[in-house]
NUKOL-750917 format. One line per 3 residues: their letters; for each residue x, y negated, z of N, C-alpha, C, O. Coordinates in nm, 2 decimals. Example, Ala and Ser with C-alpha at 12.3 -4.5 7.8 and 13.67 -1.06 7.14 Angstrom:
BEGIN
as	1.32 0.57 0.78 1.23 0.45 0.78 1.32 0.33 0.78 1.42 0.33 0.85 | 1.28 0.22 0.71 1.37 0.11 0.71 1.29 0.00 0.79 1.34 -0.11 0.80
% end
This chain:
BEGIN
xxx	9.83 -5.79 12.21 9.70 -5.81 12.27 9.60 -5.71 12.20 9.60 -5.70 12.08 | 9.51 -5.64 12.28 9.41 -5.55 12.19 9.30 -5.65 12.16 9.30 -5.76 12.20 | 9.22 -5.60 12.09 9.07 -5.64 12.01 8.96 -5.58 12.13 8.98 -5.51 12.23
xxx	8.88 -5.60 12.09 8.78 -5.56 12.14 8.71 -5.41 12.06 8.61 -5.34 12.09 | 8.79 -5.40 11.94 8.72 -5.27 11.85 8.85 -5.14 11.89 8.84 -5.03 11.83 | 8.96 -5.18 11.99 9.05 -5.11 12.06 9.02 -5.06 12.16 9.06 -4.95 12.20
xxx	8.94 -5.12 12.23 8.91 -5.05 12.35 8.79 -5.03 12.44 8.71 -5.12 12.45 | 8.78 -4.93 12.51 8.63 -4.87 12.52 8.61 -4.88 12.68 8.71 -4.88 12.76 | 8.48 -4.89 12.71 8.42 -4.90 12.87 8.46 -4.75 12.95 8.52 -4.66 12.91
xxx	8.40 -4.75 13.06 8.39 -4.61 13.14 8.31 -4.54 13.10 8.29 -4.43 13.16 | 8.24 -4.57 12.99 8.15 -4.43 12.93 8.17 -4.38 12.81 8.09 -4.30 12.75 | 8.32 -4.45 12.76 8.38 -4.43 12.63 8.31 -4.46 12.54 8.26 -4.37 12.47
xxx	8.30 -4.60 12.52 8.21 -4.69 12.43 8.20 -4.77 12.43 8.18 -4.83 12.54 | 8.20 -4.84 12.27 8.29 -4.96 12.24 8.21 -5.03 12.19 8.12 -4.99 12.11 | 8.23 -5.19 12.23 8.14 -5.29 12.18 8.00 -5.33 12.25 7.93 -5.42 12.21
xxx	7.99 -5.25 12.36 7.87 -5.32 12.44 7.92 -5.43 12.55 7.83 -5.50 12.60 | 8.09 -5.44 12.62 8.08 -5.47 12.69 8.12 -5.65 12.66 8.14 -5.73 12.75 | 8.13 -5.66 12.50 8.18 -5.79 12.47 7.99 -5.85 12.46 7.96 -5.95 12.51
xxx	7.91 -5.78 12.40 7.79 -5.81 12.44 7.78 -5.87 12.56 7.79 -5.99 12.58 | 7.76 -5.76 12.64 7.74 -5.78 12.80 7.77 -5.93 12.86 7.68 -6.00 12.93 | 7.93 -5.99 12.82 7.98 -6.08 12.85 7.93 -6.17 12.80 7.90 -6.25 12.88
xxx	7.89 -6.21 12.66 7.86 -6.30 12.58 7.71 -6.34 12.67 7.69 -6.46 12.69 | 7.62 -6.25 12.71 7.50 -6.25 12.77 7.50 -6.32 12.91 7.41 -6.40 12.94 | 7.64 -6.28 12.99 7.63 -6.35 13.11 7.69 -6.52 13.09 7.69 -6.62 13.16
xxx	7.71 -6.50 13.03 7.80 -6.65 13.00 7.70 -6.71 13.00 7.68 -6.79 13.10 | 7.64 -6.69 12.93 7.52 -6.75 12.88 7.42 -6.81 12.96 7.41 -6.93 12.98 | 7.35 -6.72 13.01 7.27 -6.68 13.13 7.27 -6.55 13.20 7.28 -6.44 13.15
xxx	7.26 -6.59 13.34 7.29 -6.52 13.43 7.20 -6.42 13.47 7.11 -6.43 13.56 | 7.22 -6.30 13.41 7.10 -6.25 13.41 7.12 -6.13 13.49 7.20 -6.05 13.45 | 7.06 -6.10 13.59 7.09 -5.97 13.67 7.14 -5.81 13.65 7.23 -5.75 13.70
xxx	7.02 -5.77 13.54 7.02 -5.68 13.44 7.16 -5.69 13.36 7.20 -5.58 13.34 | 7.21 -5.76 13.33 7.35 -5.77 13.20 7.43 -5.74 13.32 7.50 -5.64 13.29 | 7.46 -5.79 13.48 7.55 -5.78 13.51 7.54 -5.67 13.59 7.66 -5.62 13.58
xxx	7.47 -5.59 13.65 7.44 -5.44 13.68 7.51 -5.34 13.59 7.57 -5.24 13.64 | 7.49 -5.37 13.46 7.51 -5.29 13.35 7.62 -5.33 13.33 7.67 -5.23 13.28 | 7.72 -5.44 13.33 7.82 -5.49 13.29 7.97 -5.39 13.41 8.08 -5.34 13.38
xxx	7.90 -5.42 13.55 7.95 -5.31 13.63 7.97 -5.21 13.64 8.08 -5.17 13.68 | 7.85 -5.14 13.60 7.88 -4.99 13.60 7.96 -4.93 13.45 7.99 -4.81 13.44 | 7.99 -5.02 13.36 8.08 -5.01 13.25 8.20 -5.04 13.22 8.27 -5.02 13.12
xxx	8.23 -5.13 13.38 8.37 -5.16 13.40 8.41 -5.13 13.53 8.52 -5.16 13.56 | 8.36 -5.09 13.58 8.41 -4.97 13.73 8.33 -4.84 13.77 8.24 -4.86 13.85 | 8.35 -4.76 13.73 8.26 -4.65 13.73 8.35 -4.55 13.87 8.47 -4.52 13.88
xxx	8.21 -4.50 13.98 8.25 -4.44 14.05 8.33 -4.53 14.18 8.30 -4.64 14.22 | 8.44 -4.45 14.24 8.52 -4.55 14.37 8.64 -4.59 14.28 8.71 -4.70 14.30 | 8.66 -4.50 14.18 8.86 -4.58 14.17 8.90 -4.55 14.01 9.02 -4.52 13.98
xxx	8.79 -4.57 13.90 8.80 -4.60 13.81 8.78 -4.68 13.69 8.67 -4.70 13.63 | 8.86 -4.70 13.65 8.85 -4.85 13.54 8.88 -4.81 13.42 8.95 -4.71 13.43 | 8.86 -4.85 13.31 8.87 -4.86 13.20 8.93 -4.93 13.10 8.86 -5.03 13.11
xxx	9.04 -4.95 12.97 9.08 -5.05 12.88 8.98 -5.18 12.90 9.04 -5.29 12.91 | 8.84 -5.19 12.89 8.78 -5.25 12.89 8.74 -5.32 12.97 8.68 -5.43 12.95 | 8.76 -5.25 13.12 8.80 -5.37 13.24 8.88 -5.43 13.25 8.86 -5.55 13.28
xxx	9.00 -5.41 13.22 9.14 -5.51 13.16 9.07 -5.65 13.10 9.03 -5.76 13.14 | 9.07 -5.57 12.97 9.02 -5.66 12.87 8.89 -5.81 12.87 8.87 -5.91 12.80 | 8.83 -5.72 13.00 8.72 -5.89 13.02 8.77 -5.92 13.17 8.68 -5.94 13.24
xxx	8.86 -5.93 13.22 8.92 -5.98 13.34 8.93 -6.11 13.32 8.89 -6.20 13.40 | 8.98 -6.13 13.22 9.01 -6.35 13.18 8.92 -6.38 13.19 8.90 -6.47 13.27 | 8.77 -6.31 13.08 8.68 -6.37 13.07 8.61 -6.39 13.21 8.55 -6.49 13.23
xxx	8.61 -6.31 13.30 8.54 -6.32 13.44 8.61 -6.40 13.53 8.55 -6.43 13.63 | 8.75 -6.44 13.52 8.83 -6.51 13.61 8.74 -6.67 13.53 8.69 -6.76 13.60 | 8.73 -6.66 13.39 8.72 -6.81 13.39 8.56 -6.86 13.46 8.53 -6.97 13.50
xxx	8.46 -6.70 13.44 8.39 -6.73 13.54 8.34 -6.75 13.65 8.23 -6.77 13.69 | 8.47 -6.73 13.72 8.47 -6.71 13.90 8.44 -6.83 13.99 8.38 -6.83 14.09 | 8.49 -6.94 13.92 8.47 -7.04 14.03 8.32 -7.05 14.06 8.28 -7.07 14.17
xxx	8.23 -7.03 13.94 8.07 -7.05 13.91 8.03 -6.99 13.98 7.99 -7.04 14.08 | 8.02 -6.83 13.96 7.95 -6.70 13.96 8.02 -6.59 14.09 8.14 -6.59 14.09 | 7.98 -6.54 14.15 8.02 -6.49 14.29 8.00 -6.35 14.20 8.08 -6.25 14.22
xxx	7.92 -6.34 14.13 7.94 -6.16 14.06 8.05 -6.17 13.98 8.14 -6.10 14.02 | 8.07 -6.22 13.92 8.23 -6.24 13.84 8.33 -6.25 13.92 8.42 -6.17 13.89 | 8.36 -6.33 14.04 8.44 -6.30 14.15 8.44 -6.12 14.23 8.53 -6.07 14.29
xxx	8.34 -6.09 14.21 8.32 -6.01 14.26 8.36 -5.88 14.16 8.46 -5.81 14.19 | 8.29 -5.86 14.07 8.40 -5.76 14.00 8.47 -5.78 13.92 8.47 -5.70 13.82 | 8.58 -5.91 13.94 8.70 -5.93 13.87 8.80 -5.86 14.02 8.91 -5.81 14.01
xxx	8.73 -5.88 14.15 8.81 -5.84 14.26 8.83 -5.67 14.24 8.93 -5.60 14.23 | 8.65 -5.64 14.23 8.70 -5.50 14.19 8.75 -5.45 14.11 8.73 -5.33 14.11 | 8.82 -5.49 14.04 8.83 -5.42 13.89 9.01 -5.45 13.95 9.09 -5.35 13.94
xxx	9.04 -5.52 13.97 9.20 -5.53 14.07 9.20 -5.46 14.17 9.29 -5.38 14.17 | 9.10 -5.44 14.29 9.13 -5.34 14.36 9.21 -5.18 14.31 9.27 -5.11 14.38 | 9.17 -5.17 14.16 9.16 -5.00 14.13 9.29 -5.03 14.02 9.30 -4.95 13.92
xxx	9.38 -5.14 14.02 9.46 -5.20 13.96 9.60 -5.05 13.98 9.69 -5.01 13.90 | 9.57 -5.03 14.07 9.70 -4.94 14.16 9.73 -4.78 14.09 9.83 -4.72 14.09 | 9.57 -4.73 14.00 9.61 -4.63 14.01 9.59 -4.60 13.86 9.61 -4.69 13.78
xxx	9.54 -4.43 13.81 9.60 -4.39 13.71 9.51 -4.42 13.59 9.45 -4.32 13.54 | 9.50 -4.56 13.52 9.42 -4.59 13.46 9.48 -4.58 13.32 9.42 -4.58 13.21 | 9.64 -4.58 13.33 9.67 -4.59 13.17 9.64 -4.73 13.08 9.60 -4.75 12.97
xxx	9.68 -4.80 13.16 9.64 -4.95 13.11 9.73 -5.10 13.12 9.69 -5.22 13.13 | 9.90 -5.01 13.12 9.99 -5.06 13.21 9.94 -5.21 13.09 9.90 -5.31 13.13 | 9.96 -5.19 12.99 10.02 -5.28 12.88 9.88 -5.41 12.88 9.91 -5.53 12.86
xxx	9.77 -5.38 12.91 9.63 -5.47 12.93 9.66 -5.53 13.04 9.66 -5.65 13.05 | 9.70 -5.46 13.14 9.71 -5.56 13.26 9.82 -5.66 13.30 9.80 -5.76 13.37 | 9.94 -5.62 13.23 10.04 -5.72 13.18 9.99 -5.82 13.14 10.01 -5.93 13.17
xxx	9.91 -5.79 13.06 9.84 -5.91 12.96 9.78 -6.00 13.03 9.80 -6.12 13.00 | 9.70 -5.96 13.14 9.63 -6.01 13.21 9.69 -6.15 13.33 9.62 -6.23 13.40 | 9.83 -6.13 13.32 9.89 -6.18 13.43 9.82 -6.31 13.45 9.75 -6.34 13.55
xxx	9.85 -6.43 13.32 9.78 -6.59 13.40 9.64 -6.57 13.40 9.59 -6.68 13.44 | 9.57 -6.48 13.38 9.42 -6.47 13.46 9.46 -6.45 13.60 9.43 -6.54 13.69 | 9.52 -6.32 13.63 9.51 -6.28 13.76 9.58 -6.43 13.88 9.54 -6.45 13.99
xxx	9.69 -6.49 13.79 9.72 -6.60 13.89 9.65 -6.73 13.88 9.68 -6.83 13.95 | 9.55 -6.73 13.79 9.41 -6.81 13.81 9.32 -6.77 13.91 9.28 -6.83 14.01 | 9.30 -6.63 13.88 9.23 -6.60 14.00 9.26 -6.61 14.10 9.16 -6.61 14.17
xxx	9.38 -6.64 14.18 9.46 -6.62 14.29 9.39 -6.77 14.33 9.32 -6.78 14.42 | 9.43 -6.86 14.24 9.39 -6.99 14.31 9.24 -7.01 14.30 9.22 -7.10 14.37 | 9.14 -6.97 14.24 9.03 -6.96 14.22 8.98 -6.93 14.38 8.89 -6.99 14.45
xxx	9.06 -6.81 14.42 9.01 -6.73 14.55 9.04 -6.81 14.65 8.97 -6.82 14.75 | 9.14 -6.86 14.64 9.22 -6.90 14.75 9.13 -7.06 14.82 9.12 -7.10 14.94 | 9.08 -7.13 14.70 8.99 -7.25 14.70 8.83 -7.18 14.71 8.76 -7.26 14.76
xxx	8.79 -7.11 14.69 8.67 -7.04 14.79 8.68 -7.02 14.91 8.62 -7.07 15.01 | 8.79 -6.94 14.91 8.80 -6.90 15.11 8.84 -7.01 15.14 8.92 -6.93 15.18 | 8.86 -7.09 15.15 8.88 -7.23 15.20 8.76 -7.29 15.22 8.76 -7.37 15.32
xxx	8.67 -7.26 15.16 8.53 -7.36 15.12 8.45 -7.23 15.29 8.34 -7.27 15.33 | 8.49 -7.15 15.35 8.43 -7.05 15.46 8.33 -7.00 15.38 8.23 -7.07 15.42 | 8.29 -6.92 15.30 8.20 -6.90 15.22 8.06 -6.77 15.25 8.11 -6.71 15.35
xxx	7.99 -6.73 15.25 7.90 -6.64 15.28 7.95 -6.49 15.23 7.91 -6.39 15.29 | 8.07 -6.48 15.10 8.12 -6.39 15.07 8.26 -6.34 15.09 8.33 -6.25 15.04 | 8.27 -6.46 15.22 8.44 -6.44 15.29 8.51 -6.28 15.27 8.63 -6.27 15.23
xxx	8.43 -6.16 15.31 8.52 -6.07 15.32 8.54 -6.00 15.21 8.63 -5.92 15.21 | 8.45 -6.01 15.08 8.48 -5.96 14.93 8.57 -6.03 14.86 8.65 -5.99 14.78 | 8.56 -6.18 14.91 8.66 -6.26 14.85 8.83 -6.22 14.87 8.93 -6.21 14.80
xxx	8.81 -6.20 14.98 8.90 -6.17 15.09 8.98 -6.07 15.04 9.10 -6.08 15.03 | 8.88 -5.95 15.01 8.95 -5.82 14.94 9.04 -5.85 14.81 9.15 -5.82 14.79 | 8.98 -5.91 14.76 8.96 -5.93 14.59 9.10 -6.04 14.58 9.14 -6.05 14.47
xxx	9.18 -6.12 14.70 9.25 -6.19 14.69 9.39 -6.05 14.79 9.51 -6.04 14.75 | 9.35 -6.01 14.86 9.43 -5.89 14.85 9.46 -5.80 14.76 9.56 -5.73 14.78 | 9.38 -5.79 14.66 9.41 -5.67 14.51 9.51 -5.81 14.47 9.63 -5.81 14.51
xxx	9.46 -5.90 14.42 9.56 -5.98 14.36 9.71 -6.01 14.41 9.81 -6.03 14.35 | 9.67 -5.99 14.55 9.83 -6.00 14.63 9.92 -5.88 14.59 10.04 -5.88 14.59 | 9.82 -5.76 14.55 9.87 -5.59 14.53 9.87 -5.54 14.65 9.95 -5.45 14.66
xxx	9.81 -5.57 14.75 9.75 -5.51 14.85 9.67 -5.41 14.84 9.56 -5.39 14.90 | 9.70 -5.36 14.77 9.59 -5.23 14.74 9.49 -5.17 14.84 9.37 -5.14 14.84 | 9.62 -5.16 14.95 9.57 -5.04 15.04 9.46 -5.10 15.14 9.37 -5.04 15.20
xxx	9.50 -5.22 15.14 9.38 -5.32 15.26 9.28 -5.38 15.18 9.17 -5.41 15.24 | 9.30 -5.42 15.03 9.19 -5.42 14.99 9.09 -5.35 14.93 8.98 -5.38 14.88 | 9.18 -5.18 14.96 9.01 -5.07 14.91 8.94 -5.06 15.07 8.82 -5.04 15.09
xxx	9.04 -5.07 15.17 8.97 -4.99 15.31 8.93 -5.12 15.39 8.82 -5.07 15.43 | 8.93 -5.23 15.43 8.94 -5.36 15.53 8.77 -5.37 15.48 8.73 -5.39 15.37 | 8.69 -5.34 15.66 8.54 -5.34 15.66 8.54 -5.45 15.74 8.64 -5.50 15.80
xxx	8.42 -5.47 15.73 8.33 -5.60 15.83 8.34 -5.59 15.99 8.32 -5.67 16.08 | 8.41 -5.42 16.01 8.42 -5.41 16.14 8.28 -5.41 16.20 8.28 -5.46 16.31 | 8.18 -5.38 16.16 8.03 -5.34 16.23 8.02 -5.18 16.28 7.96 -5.14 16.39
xxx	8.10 -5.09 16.17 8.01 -4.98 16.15 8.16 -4.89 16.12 8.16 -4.80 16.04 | 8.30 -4.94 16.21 8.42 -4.86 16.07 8.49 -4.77 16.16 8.53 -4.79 16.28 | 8.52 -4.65 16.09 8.59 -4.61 16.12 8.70 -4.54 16.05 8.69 -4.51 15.93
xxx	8.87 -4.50 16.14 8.96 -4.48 16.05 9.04 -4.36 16.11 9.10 -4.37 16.21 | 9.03 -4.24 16.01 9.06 -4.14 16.04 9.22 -4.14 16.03 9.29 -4.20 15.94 | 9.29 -4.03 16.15 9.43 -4.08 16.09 9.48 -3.91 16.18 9.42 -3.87 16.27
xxx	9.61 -3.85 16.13 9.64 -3.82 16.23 9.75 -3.88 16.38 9.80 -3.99 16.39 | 9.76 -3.77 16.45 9.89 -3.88 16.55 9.97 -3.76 16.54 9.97 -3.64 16.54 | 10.09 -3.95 16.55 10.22 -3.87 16.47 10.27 -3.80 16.57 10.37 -3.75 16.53
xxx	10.25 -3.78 16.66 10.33 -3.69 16.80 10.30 -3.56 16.78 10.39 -3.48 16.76 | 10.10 -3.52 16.79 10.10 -3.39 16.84 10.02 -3.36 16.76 9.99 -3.24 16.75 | 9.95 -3.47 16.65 9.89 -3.39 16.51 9.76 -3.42 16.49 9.70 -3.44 16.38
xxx	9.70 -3.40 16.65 9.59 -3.37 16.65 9.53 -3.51 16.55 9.59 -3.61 16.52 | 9.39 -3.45 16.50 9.32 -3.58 16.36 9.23 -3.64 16.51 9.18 -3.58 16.61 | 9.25 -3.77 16.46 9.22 -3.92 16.63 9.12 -3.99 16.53 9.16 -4.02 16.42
xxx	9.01 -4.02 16.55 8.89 -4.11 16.47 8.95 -4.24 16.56 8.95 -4.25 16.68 | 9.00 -4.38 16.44 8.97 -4.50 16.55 8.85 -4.56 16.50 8.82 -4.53 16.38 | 8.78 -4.64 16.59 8.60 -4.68 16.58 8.66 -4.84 16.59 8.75 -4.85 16.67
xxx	8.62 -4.95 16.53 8.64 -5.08 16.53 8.50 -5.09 16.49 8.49 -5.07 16.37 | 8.41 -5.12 16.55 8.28 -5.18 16.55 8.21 -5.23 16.70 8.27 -5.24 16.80 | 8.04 -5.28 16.67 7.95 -5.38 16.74 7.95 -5.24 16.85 7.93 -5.27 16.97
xxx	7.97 -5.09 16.82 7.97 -4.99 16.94 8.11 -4.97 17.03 8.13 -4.88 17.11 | 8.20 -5.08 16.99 8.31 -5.01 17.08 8.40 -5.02 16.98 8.38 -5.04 16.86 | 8.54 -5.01 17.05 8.65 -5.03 17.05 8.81 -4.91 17.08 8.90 -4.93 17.16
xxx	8.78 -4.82 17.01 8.84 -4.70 17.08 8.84 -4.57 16.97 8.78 -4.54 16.86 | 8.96 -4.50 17.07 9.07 -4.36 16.99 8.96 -4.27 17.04 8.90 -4.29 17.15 | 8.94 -4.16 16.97 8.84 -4.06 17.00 8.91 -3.91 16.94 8.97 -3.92 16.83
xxx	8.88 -3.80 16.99 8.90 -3.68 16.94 8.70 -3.66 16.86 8.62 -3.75 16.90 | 8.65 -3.58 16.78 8.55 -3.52 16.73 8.51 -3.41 16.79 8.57 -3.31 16.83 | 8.38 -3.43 16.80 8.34 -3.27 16.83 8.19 -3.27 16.77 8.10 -3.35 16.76
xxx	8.22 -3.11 16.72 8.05 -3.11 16.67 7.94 -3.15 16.66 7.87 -3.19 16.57 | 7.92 -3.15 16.80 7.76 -3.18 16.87 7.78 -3.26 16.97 7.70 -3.24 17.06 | 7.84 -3.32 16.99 7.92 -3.45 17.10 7.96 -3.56 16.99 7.96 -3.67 17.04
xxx	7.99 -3.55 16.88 8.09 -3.69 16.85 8.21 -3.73 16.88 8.30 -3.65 16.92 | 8.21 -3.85 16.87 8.32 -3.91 16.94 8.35 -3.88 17.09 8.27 -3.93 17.18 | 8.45 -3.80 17.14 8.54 -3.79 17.28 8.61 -3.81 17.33 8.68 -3.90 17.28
xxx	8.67 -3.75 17.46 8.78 -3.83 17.53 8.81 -3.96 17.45 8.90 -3.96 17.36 | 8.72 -4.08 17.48 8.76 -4.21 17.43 8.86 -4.27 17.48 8.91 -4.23 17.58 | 8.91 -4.36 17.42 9.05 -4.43 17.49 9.04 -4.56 17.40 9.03 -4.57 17.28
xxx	9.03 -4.67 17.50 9.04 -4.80 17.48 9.13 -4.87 17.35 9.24 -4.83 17.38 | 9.15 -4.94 17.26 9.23 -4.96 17.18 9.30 -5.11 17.23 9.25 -5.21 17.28 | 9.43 -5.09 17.21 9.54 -5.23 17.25 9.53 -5.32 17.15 9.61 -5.31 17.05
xxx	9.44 -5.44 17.15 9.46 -5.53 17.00 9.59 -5.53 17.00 9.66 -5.47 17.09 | 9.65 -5.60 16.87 9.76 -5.69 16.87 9.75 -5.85 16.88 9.67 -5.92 16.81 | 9.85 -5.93 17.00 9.82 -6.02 17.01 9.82 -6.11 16.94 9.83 -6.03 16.84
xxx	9.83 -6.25 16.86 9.85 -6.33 16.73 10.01 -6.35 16.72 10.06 -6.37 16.61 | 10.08 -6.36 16.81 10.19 -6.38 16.82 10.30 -6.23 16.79 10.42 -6.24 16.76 | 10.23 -6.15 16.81 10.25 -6.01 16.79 10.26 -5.96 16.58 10.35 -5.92 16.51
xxx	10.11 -6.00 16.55 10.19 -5.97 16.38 10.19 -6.01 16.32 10.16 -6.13 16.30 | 10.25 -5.92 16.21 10.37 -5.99 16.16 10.29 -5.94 15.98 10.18 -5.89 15.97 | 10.36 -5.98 15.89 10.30 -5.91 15.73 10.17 -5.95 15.68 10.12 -6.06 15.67
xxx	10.12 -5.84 15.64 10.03 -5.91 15.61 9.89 -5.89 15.71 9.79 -5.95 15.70 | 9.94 -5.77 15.81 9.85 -5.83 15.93 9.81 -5.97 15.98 9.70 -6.03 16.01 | 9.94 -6.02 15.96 9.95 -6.15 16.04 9.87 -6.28 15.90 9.81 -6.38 15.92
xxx	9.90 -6.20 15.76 9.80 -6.32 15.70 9.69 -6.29 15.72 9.63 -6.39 15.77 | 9.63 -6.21 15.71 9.49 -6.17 15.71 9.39 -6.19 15.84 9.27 -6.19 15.84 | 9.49 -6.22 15.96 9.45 -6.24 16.13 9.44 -6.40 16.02 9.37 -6.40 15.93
xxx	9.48 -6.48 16.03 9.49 -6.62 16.00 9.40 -6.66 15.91 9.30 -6.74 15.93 | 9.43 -6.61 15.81 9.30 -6.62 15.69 9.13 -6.65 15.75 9.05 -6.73 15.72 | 9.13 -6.52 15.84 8.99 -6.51 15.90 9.01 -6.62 16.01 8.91 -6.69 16.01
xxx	9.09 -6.65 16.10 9.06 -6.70 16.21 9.04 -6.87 16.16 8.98 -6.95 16.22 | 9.11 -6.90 16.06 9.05 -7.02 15.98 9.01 -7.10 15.89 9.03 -7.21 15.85 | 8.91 -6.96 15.87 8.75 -6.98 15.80 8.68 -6.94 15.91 8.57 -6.91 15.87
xxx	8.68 -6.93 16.04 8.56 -6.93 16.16 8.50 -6.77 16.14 8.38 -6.73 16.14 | 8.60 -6.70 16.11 8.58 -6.53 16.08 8.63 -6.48 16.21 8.75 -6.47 16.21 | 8.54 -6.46 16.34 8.60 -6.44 16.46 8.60 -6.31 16.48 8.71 -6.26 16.49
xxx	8.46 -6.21 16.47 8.46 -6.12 16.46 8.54 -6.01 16.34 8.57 -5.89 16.35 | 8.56 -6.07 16.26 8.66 -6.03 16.15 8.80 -6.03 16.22 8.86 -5.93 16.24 | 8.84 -6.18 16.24 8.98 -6.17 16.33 9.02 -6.06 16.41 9.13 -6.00 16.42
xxx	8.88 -6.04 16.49 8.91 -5.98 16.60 8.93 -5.84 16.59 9.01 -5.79 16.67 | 8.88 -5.78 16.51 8.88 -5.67 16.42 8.99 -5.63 16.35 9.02 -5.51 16.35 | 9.08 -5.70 16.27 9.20 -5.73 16.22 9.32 -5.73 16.36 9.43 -5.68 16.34
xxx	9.27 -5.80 16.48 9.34 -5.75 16.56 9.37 -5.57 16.61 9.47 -5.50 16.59 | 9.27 -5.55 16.65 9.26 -5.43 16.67 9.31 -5.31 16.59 9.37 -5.22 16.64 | 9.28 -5.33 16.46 9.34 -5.26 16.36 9.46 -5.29 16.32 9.48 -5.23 16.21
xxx	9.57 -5.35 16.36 9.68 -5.41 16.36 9.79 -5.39 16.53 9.90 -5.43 16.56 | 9.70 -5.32 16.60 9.70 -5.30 16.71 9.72 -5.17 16.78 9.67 -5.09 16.69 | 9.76 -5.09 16.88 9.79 -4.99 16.94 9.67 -4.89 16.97 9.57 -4.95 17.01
xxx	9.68 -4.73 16.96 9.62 -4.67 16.94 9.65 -4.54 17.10 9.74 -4.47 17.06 | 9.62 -4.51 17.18 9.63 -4.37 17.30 9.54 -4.25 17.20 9.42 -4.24 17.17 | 9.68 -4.16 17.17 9.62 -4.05 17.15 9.51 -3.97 17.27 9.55 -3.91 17.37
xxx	9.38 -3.98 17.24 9.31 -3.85 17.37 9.42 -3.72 17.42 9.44 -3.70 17.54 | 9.48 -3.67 17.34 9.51 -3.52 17.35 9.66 -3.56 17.42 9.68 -3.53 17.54 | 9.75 -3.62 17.35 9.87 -3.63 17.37 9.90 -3.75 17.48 10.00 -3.74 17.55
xxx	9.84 -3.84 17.48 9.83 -3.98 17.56 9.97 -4.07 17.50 10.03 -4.16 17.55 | 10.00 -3.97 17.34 10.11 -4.09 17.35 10.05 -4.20 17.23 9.97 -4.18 17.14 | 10.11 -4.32 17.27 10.04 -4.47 17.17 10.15 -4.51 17.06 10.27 -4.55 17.06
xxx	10.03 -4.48 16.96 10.08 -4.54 16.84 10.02 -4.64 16.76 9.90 -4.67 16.78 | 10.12 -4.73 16.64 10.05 -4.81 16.58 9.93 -4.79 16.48 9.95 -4.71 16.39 | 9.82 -4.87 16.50 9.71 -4.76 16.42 9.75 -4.82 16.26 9.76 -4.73 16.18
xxx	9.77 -4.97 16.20 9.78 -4.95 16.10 9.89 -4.92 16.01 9.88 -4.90 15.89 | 10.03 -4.90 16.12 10.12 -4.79 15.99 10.09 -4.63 16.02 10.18 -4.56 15.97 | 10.01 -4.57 16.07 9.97 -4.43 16.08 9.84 -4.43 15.98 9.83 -4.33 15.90
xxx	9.76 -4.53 15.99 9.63 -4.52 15.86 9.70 -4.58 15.75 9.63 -4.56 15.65 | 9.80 -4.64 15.71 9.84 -4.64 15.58 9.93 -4.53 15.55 9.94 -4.49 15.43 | 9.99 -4.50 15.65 10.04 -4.33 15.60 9.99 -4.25 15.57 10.03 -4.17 15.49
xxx	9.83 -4.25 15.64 9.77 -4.10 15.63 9.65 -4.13 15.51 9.56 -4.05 15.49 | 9.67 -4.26 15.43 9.56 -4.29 15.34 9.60 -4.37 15.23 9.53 -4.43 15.15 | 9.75 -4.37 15.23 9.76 -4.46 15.07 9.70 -4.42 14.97 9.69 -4.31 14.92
xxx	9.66 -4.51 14.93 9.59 -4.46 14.76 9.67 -4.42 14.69 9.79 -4.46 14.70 | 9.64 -4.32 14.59 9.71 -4.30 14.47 9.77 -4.42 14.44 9.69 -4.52 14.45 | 9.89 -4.44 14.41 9.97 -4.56 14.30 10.04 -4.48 14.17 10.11 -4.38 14.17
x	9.99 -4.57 14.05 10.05 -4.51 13.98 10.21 -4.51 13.98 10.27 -4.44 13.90
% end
């Protein structure tokens, strides 16, 4: 097990982040956990010895604190890649399967923070890849190519529509084409937990979203249909170490 005089934050520096912790425990102070963040996940896909290292301590504060759930999720999300930290996160294991049940008894509860939770219990699953990319579905889109004729197809799952598009400069989104959910009976993996998860916490618009994205895609150019999420996990796996 390391010490805490072993190992350093994302700014390569040691000894502020056992502060940091000692502070939130304490009292919940906004300032300590801003700062506590940006010292244990810096940037989109970077972590540090020292996010390892206070993972327990933020699992033991998760059931309380929605910021501790929250970047104990993140700090698993970025679990996957080249952090150099095989031997800390080993360590980590009966945290991480505290947290598992920690998460799992929130989303249960339909919570205001359902879809971070959500993620954050996908990093824990090692779902990496659905828990860096899986949006609210308002505003998302998922770049991918198709596998037939190449061309790069934008899919749109948002409050604007539902649909395969080619790009164009000064136009946007074109030749649109309708997207085929998948029906509930249809998937299967972890599509099919993730459709359930939402649909029984009263996450409709999420469901439905998770449908679609789990669901069939009409190339514009080629008109041939493919599945959109084993083509966006082909064309976007994260780095794994």
């Amino acid at each position: 097990m390391a010490t805490w005089i072993d190992v350093h934050d994302c700014w390569f520096e040691i000894g502020r982040v056992p502060e940091l912790l000692k502070q939130v425990e304490h009292d919940d102070d906004p300032a300590a956990w801003k700062e506590l963040g940006w010292r244990l996940v810096l940037e989109h896909d970077l972590v540090s010895p020292a996010s390892f290292a206070a993972l327990p301590r933020l699992v033991r504060l998760a059931p309380r604190s929605a910021r501790a759930r929250h970047l104990a999720g993140e700090i698993l999300e970025r679990a996957a890649g080249h952090h150099g930290c095989d031997d800390l996160l080993a360590d980590c294991a009966g945290a991480i399967a505290e947290f598992r049940e920690v998460l799992g008894q929130h989303l249960r509860s339909r919570p205001a923070d359902f879809l971070k939770s959500l993620r954050a219990l996908l990093a824990v699953e090692e779902e990496y890849h659905w828990a860096a990319v899986l949006g609210d579905f308002e505003d998302d889109f998922y770049p991918m190519m198709c596998p037939h004729c190449g061309v790069m197809v934008s899919i749109a799952i948002g409050n604007y529509g539902r649909y395969s598009a080619t790009q164009d400069w000064d136009l946007g989104d074109v030749e649109r084409r309708g997207l085929r959910p998948a029906g509930a009976e249809e998937l299967t993996g972890t599509g099919r937990w993730m459709f359930e998860m939402a649909v029984n916490a009263g996450q409709e618009e999420l469901a439905d979203g998770i449908a679609h994205l789990f669901g069939r895609a009409e190339c514009p150019l080629c008109a041939s249909v493919f599945n959109i999420a084993d083509e966006y996990t082909s064309d976007n796996r994260p780095v794994m170490r």
